[in-house]
C-alpha positions in Angstrom: 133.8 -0.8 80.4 132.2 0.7 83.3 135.7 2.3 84.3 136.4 3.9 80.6 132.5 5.6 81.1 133.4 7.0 84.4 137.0 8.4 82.8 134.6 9.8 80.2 132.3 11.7 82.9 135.3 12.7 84.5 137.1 14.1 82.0 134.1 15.7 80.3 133.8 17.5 83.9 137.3 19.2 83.6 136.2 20.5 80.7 133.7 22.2 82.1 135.5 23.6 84.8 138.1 24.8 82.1 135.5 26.5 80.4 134.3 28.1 83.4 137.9 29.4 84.6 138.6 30.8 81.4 135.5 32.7 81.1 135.5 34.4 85.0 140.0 34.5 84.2 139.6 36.5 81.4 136.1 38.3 81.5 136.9 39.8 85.1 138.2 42.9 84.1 135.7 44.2 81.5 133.5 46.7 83.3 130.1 47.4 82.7 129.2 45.0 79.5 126.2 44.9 77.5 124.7 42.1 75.8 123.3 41.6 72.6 121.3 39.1 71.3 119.9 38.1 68.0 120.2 35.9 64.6 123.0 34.5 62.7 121.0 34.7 59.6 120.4 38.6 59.5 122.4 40.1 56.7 124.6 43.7 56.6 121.8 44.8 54.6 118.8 44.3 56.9 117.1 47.6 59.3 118.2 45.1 62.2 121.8 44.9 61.6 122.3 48.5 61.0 120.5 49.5 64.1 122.2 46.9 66.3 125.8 48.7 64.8 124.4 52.3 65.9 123.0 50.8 69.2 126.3 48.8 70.3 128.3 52.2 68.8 126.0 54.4 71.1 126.5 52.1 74.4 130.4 51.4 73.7 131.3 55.5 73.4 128.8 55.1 76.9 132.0 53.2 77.8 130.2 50.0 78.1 131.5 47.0 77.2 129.6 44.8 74.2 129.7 41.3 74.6 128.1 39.2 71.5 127.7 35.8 70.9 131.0 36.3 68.2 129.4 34.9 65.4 127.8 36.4 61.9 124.4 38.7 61.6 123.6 40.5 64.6 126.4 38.8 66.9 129.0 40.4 64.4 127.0 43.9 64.4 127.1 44.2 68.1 130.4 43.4 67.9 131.4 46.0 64.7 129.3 49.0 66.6 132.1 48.4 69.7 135.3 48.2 67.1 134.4 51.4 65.7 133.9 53.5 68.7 137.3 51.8 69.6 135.8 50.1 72.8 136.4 46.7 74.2 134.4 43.9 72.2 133.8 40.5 73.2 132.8 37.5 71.5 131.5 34.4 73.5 131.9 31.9 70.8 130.1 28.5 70.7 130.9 25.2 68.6 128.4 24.3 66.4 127.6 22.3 63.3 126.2 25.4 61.1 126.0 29.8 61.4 128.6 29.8 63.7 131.8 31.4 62.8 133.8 34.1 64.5 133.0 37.5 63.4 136.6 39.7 62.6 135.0 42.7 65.4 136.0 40.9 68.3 139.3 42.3 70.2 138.8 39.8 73.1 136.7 36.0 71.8 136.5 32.9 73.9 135.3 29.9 72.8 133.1 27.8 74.3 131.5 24.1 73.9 128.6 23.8 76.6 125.9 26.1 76.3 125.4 26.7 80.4 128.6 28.0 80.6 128.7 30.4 78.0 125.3 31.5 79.3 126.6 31.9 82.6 129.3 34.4 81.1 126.5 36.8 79.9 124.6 36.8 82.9 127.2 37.2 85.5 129.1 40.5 83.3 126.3 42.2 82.0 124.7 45.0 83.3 121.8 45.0 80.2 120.5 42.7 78.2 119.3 43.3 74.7 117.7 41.0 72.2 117.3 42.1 68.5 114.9 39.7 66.6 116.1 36.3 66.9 115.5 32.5 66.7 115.8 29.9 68.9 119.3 30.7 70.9 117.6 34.3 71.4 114.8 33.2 72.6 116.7 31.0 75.2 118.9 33.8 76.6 116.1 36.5 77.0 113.7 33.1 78.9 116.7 32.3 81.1 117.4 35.9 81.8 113.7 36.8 82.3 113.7 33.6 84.7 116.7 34.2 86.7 115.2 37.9 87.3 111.4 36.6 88.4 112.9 34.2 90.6 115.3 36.5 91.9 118.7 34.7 91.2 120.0 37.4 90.0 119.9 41.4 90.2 117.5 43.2 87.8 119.1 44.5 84.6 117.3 45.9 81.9 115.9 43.5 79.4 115.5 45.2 76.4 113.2 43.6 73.5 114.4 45.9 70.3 111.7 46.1 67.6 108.2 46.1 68.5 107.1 44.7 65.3 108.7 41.7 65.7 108.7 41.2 69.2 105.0 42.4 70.4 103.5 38.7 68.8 105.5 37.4 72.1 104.4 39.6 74.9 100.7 39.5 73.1 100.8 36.2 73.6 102.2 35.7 77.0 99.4 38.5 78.3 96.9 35.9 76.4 98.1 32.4 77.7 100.7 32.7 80.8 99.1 35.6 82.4 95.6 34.8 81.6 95.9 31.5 83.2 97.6 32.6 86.2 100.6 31.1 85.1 102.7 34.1 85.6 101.7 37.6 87.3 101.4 40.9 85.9 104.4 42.2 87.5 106.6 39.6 85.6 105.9 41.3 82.0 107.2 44.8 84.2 110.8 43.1 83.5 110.5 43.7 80.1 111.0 46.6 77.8 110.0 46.6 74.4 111.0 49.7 72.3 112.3 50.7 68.8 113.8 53.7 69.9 118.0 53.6 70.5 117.9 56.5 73.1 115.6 55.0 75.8 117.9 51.6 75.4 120.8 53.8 76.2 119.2 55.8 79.0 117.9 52.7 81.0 121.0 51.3 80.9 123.0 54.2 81.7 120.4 54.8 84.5 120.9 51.2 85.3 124.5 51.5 85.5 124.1 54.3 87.8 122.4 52.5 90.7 124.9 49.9 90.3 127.6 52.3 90.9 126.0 52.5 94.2 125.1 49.9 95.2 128.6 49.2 95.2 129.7 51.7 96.6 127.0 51.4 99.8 128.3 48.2 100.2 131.9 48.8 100.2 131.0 51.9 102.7 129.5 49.2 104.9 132.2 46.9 104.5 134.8 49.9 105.8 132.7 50.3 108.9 133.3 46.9 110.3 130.8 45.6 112.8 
């Protein structure tokens, strides 16, 4: 008995690793990407969708790159702004018991089972973040982003909250409890942008791709000079 659980463990390891070398295999060559965040349950006809199409069609004729969670609502808006401006769209798929189906706007889709790896997909190929109103998954990317950034695991990106209506109860609130208890410091709410206005999403993550650009560049120039 104790053998079969460890073939279990072992196996279910592999399949992690698979998931992982599929994702960096064939996510390696996108460029710049954008993410985008927000509900399943959002419908064609909602303010939401129809901004998130004009956002992800303003970023992808950027030449950015939109990468999606692949499923309906706002996942399948990203995704449809990128097909129509003809630019690479990807779809990071996840198996789940309801809402999730792939959305027909993805020209590249992976599919994935375990939640930390597909998360670890749209952190290490993005070069912005942005979250449309969501639920619960949103929520979850935009706190492990906003973590990642504060405890400086990873570079800053822009982390973009899109609709202020929706999204000022949450930075009300973490100015109220968090920040008022010490909990986090005012500099941490500095990582995050809230706006309603498409432009100023596009400009800080154009400007944002533009210190990127050298930052790898400085670092290849040092690389050249040797020691």
């Amino acid at each position: 008995m104790i053998q079969d659980l460890k073939g279990e463990e072992t196996w279910r390891l592999l399949r992690i690793l698979a998931e992982f070398t599929e994702g960096y295999d064939k996510l390696s060559d996108i460029g710049f990407a954008v993410s985008v965040f927000g509900s399943a349950r959002i419908q064609p006809d909602c303010p939401y969708y129809k901004q998130t199409v004009a956002l992800s069609r303003r970023l992808a004729e950027e030449g950015f790159t939109l990468i999606t969670g692949g499923g309906p609502g706002i996942m399948e808006a990203g995704n449809k702004g990128a097909h129509e401006a003809g630019a690479l769209s990807v779809g990071l798929n996840i198996q789940l018991p309801m809402e999730q189906h792939p959305n027909p706007y993805q020209n590249r889709s992976l599919e994935f089972r375990y939640f930390f790896a597909r998360k670890a997909m749209f952190v290490k190929y993005s070069v912005g973040y942005v979250c449309m109103p969501g639920g619960y998954g949103t929520l979850d990317e935009f706190f492990e982003a906003l973590t990642l950034m504060q405890t400086l695991k990873i570079y800053p990106l822009p982390l973009i909250l899109f609709g202020s209506e929706f999204w000022q109860g949450l930075i009300d609130w973490l100015k109220s409890g968090p920040l008022k208890h010490g909990l986090i410091s005012p500099e941490d709410l500095d990582i995050i942008t809230v706006t309603d206005d498409i432009d100023e999403v596009v400009e800080a993550i154009c400007a944002h791709r533009q210190w990127k650009e050298q930052q790898i560049t400085l670092a290849q120039n040092s690389l050249n000079k040797g020691p």
